[in-house]
Legacy VTK file of the C-alpha trace (Angstrom):
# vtk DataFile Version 3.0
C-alpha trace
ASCII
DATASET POLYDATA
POINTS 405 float
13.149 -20.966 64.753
10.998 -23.409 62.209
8.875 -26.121 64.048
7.650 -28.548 61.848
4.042 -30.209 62.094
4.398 -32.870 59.095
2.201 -35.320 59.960
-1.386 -33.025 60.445
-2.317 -33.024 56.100
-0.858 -36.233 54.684
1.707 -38.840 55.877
5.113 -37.651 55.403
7.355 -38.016 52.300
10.273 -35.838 52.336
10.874 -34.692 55.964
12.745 -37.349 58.226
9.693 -38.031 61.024
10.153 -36.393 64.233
11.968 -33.479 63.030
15.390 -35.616 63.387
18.131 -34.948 60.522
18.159 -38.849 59.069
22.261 -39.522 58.728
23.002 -41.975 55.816
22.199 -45.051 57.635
18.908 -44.236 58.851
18.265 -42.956 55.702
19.028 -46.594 53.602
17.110 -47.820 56.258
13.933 -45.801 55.583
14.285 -45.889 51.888
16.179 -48.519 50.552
19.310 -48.272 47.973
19.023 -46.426 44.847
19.108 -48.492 41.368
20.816 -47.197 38.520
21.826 -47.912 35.239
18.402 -47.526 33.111
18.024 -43.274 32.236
15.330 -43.856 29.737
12.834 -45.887 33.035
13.810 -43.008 35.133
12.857 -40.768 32.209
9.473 -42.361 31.555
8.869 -42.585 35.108
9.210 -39.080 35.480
6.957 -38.078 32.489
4.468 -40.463 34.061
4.601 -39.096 37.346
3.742 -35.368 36.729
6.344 -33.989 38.706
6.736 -30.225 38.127
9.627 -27.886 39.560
9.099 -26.829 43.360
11.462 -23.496 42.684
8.483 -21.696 41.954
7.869 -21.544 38.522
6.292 -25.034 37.759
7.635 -26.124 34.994
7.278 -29.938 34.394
10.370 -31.305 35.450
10.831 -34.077 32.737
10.342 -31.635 30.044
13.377 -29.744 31.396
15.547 -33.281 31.798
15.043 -33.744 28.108
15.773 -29.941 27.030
19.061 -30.409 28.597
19.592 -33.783 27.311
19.152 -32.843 23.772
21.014 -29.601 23.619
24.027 -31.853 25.401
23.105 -34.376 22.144
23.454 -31.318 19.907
26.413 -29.506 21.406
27.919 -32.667 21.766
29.063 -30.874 25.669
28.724 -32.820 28.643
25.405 -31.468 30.242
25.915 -29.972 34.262
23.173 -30.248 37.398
22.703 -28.090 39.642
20.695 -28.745 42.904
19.174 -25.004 43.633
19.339 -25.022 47.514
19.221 -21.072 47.540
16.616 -19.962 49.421
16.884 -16.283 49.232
13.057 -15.736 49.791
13.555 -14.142 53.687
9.796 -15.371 54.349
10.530 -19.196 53.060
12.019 -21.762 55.114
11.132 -25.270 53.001
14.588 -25.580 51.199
16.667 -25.125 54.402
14.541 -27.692 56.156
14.411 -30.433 53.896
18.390 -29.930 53.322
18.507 -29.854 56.944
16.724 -33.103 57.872
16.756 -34.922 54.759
19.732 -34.466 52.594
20.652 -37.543 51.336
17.231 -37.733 49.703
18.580 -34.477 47.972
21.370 -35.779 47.314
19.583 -39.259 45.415
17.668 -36.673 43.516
20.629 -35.032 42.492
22.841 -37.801 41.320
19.282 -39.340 39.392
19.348 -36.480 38.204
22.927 -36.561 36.473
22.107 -40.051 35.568
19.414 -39.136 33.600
20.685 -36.742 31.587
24.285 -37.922 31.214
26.432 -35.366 33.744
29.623 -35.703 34.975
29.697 -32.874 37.022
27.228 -31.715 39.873
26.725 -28.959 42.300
24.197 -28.274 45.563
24.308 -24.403 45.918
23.118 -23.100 48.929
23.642 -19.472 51.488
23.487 -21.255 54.537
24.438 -24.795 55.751
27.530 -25.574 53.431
29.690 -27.779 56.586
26.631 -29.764 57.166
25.842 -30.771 53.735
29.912 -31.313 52.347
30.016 -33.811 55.713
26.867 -35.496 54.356
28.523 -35.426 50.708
31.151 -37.071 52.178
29.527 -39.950 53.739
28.426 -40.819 50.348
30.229 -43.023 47.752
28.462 -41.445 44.579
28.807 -42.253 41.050
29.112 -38.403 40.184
31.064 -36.180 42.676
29.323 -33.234 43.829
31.072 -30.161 45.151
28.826 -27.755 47.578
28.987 -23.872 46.944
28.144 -20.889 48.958
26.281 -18.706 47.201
26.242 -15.156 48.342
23.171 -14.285 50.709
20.931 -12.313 47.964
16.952 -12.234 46.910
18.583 -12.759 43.365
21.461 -15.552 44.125
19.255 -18.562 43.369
17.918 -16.957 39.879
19.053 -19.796 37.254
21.171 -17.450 35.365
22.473 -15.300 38.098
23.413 -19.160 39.968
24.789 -20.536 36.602
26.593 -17.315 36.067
28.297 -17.780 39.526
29.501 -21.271 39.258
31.159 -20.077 36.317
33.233 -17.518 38.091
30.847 -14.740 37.483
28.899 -11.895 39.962
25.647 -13.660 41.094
23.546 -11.394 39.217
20.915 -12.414 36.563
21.005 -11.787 32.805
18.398 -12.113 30.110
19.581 -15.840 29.251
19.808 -16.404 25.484
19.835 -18.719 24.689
18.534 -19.594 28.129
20.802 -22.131 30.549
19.243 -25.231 29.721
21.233 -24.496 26.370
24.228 -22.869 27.822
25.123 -22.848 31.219
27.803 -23.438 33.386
30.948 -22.810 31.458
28.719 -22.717 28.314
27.532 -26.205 28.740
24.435 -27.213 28.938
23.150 -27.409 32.539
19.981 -28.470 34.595
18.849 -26.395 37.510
16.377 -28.052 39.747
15.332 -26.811 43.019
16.130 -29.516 45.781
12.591 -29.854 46.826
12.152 -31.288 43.288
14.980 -33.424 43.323
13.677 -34.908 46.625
10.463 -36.081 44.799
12.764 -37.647 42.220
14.437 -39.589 44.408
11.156 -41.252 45.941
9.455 -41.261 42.430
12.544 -43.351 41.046
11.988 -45.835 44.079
7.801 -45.689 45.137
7.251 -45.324 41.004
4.800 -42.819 39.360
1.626 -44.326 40.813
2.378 -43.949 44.255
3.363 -40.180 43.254
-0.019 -39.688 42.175
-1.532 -41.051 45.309
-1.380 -37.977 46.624
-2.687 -33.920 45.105
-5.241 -33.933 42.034
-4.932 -35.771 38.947
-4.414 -32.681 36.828
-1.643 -31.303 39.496
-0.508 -34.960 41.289
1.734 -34.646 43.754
2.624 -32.833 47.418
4.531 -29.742 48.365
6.152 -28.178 51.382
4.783 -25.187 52.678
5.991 -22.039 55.088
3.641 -20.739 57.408
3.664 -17.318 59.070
0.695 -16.944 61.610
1.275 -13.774 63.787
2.068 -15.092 67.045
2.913 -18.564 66.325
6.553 -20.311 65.394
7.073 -20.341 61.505
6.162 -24.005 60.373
6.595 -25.660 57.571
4.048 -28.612 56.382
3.431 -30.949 54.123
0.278 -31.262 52.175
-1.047 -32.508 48.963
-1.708 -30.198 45.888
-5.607 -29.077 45.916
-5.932 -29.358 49.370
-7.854 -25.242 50.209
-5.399 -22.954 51.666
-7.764 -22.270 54.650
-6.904 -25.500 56.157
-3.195 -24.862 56.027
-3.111 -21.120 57.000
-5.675 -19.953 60.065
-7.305 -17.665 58.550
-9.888 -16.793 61.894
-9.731 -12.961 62.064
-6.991 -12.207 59.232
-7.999 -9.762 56.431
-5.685 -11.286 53.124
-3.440 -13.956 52.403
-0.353 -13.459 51.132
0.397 -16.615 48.552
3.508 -17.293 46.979
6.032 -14.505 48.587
6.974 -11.755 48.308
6.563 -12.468 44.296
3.464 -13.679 45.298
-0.152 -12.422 45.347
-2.393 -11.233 48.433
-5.630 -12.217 48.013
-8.784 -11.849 50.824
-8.722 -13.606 53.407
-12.459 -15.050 52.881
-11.310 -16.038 49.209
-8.158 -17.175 50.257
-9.288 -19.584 52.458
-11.295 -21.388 49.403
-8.331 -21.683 46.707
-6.508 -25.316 46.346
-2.960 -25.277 46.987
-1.348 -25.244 43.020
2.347 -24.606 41.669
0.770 -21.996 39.728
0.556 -19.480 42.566
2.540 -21.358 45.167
5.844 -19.654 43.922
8.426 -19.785 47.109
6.187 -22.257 48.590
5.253 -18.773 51.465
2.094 -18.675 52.842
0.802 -15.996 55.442
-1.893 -14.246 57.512
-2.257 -11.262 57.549
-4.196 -10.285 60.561
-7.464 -7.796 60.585
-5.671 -4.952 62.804
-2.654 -4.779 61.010
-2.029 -3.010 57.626
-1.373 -4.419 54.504
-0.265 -1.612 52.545
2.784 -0.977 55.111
3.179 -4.497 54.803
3.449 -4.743 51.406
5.615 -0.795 51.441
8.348 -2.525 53.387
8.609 -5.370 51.106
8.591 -3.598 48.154
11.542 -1.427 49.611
13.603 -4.626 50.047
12.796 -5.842 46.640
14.096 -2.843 45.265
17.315 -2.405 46.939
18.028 -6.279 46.366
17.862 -5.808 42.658
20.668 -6.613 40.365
20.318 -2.992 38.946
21.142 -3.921 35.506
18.241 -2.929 33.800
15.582 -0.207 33.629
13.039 -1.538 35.762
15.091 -2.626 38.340
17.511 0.769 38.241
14.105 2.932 38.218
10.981 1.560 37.820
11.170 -0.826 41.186
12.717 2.165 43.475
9.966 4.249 41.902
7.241 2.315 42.840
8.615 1.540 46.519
8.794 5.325 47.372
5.489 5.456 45.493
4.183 2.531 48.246
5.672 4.319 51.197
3.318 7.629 49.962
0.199 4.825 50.289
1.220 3.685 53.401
1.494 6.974 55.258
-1.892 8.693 55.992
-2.302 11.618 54.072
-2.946 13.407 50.370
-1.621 11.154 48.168
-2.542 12.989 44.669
-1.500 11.038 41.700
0.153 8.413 43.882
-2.127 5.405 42.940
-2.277 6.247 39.139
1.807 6.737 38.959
1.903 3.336 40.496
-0.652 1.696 38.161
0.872 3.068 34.841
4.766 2.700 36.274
3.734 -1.349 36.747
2.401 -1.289 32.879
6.179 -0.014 31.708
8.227 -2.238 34.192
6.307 -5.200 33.479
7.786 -8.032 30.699
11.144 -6.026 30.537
13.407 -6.969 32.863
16.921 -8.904 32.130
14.898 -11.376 34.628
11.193 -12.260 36.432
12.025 -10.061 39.771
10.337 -6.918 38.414
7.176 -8.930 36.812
7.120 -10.728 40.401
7.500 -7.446 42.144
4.457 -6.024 39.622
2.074 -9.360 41.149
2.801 -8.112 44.154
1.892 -4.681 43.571
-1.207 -5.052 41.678
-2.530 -7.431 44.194
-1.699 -5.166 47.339
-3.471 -2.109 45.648
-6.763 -4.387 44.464
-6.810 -6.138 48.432
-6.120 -3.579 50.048
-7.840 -0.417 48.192
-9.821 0.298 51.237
-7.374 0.671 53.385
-5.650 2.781 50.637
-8.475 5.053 50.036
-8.698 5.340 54.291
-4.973 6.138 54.149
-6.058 9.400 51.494
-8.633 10.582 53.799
-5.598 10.862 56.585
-6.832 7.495 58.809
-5.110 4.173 58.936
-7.438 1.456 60.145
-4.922 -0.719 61.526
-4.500 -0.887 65.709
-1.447 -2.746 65.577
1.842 -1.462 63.839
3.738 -4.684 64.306
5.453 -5.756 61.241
4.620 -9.440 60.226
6.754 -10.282 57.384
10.603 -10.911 57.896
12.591 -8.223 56.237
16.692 -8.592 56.667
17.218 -5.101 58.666
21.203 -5.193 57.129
19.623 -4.421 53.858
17.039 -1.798 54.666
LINES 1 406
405 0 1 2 3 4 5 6 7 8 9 10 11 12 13 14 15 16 17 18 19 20 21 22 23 24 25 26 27 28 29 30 31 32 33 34 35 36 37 38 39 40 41 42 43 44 45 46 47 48 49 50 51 52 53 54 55 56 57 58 59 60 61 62 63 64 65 66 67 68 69 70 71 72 73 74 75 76 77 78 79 80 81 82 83 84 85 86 87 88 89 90 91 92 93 94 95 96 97 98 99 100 101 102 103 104 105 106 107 108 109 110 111 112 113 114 115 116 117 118 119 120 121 122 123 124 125 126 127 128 129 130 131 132 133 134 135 136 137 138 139 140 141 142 143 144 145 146 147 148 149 150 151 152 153 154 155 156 157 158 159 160 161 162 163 164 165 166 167 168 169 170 171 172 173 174 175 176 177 178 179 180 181 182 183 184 185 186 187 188 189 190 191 192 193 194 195 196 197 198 199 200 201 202 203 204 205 206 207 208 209 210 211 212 213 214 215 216 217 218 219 220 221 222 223 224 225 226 227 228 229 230 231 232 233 234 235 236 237 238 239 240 241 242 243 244 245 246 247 248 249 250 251 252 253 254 255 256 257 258 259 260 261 262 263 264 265 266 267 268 269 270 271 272 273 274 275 276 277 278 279 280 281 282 283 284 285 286 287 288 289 290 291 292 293 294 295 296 297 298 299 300 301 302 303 304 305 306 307 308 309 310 311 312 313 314 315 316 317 318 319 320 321 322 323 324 325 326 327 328 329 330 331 332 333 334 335 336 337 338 339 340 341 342 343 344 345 346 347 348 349 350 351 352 353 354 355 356 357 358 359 360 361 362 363 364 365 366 367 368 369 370 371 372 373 374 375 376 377 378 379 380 381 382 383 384 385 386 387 388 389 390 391 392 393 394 395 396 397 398 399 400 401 402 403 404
């Protein structure tokens, strides 16, 4: 279950207050009707505003709009978007909230979205939720029709290429884009892939303006962004809160040990510095944050994760066929007490050869993980090689799917 607290770091902007799902008249109600008809405002508006991608990469969103734009310009091929609802991150819970209790702000963002760039043809992709979200399509009267997919229930589904790939009739399984899909996409056309957080923001930026946008986060990084929390004990939330606002007053950090920042392509980082560092896109990733508490043990925490990451793979590529299973057996040595011999230095020089040559980013996100786990936790690792393991409770914190261990 996800309880939402969206009103303790800033007023609310995407999630419908209350934690009610807003239907389409309560939602013109709150926000008003959309105006179309100008691209090049909504364009400028969006340059203005800052707005970068809330998948997890960052990337400013208008420079995106205008890479698909011009290769539609150049190809002379009318350009597809594609709202990213996939939310294959098992710790993350953002994408499937907003969907569920705003989706007709989605859906503003998505059909802005088309505006802008000039598509006639628009999907929402998502694992769970399809019925609710084609009976809120359906309430709408849209200038672009928008057909909802399932996408199969994967780490790797919502990967642009691997979702692109999919909507054209293919396995949802990544390749090394080239050119990438901004260029050629969906049935070889040129296609935009935004996540739907991002598209929400669009749809309030296009109304509120870029100004208002900026009211909020710093002025280098303007802007807010939802957040999952994981806090042994407690319900999995997820907030609200404005870009540079310190982690430690989003995430209780009384008594943990590390942070975990980002996912599991994220980073752990010490609790004590943790609590310190603004919230930023550059390490927010799948928008995951959690505790880690003193008595448990991050480098079984991060073994179990790892194992998961390697068996949901694509397996089309070196590093994910050997490298990534590799270094999760490797893990599983670390997180047993015991002789572990070369165990730490395999892992090390294994991450150096995976890293940077993948067909896509999971084994470079898998490598953050792993180089952060093994610098955080090296006490614990160097207890673990003297045959002790500190922790006093075995409990595991993160969510692993058990059908796919």
């Amino acid at each position: 279950m996800t309880t939402l607290f969206t009103d303790v770091y800033m007023s609310p902007r995407l999630l419908a207050p209350g934690g009610t799902s807003a239907d389409l008249t309560t939602h013109e109600q709150r926000y008003g009707p959309l105006a179309y008809g100008d691209p090049a405002a909504l364009l400028r508006t969006l340059a203005e505003s800052g707005l970068t991608g809330r998948g997890g990469a960052g990337f400013p969103a208008y420079r995106k709009f205008v890479a698909v734009a011009d290769a539609a310009r150049r190809t002379r091929r009318a350009p597809v978007v594609v709202a990213n609802g996939a939310e294959s991150e098992p710790a993350a819970r953002k994408d499937r909230t907003l969907l569920r209790l705003s989706p007709h702000l989605v859906l503003d963002g998505l059909q802005l979205a088309a505006e802008a760039i000039g598509a006639r043809e628009a999907y929402l992709a998502v694992e769970d939720g399809a019925s609710y979200l084609e009976s809120a399509v359906a309430q709408r009267h849209d200038p672009v029709s928008v057909t909802v997919v399932r996408l199969p229930a994967r780490f790797l589904s919502g990967q642009a290429s691997a979702l692109v790939r999919y909507l054209s009739g293919g396995p949802a399984r990544p390749t090394r884009p080239a050119p990438p899909v901004r260029e050629r996409g969906v049935r070889r056309a040129p296609t935009l892939v935004q996540n739907v957080e991002t598209l929400a923001h669009l749809a309030l930026i296009a109304r509120y303006g870029a100004d208002w946008f900026r009211t909020a986060g710093t002025p280098a990084e303007p802007g807010s962004a939802l957040c999952t929390l994981h806090v042994p004990g407690r319900e999995v939330r997820v907030v609200e809160a404005p870009f540079g606002m310190p982690i430690g007053r989003l995430l209780p950090l009384e008594g943990a040990s590390a942070a975990l920042v980002g996912g599991y392509h994220g980073t752990w980082i010490p609790a004590t510095e943790a609590a310190q560092v603004p919230l930023s896109s550059a390490y927010l990733g799948a928008g995951v944050l959690a505790a880690l508490p003193a008595d448990r043990c991050g480098v079984a925490e991060t073994a179990r994760v790892l194992r998961h990451l390697a068996l949901e793979s694509a397996g089309q590529c070196g590093p994910c066929r050997n490298g990534l299973p590799r270094m999760a057996a490797a893990f599983h040595t670390l997180a047993a007490p015991g002789p572990q011999a070369t165990t730490r230095a395999d892992i090390s020089r294994w991450a150096g050869l995976v890293e940077g040559r993948g067909a896509c980013h999971h084994p470079d996100g898998t490598i953050r993980l792993v180089r952060s786990a093994l610098t955080t936790f090296a006490t614990e690792v160097e207890a673990h090689a003297h045959g002790v393991c500190t922790a006093t409770d075995h409990t595991p914190l993160l969510p692993v799917p058990t059908e796919r261990i």
